[in-house]
C-alpha positions, -999 to 999 in steps of 0.1 A, spaced: -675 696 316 -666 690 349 -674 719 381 -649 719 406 -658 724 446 -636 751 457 -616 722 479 -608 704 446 -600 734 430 -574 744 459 -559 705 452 -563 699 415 -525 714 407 -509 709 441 -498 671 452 -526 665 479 -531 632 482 -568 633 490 -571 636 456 -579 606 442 -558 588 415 -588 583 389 -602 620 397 -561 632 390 -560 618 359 -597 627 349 -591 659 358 -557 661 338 -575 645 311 -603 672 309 -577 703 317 -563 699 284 -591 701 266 -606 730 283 -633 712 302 -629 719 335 -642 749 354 -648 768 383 -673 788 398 -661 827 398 -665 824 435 -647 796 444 -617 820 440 -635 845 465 -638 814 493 -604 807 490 -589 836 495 -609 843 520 -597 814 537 -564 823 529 -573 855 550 -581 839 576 -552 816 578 -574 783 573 -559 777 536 -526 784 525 -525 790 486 -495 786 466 -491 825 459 -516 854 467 -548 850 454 -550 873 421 -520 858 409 -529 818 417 -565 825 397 -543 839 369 -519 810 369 -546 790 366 -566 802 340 -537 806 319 -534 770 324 -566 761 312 -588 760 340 -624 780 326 -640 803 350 -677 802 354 -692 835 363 -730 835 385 -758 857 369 -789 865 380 -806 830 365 -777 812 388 -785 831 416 -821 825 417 -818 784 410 -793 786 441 -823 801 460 -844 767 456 -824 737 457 -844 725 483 -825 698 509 -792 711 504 -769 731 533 -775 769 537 -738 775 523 -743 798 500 -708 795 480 -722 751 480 -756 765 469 -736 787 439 -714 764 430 -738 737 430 -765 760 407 -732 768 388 -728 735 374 -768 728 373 -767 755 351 -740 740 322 -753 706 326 -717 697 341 -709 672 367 -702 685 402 -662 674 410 -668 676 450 -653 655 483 -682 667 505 -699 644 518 -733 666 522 -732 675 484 -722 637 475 -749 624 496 -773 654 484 -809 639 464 -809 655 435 -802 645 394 -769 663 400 -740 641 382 -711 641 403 -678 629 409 -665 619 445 -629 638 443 -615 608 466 -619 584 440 
């Protein structure tokens, strides 16, 4: 299963080329079968910074998170075990959406889908995928 970093998410089903050609066609690869996901509040972050005019979505927020769900995409939701691993991942940024999303996919033993360079460059056993690639 593959995580996706709320920037990925935003560019998985538009045509933004910072999107890499072999993460694309993982990614369509994986859709299909139902292996790829999102943290529940990845879909918070981006409307939020829809909001705030730093993101423009393809349709309000409620009904671009239905659109794609219905496509496939599987939402992860954070409990109170996610929460607390988000608490000590020790050398990563204070962003507490990176720190969730990250102890999201610790948490299904998924790989991290991410073009950040903080969370690429992060030491830890995390598998991830550079989203450029």
């Amino acid at each position: 299963m593959i995580v996706l970093d709320t920037h990925v998410l935003v560019w998985a089903r538009a045509s933004e080329r910072r999107l890499g050609r072999r993460a694309r066609a993982l990614l369509d690869r994986l859709w299909a079968g139902g292996e790829v996901a999102v943290c529940a509040l990845s879909f918070w972050e981006a409307g939020l910074l829809q909001t705030r005019g730093r993101l423009q979505l393809p349709a309000a927020v409620d009904v671009w998170r239905g659109d794609l769900l219905a496509d496939g995409l599987v939402e992860l939701a954070v409990d109170g075990s996610i929460a607390v691993r988000a608490v000590g991942l020790g050398g990563l940024s204070n962003d507490p959406v990176d720190r969730l999303v990250v102890a999201t996919a610790l948490h299904h033993g998924a790989t991290l889908m991410t073009a950040d360079e903080r969370l690429l460059g992060w030491r830890h056993p995390l598998a991830r995928h550079d989203a450029r690639g």
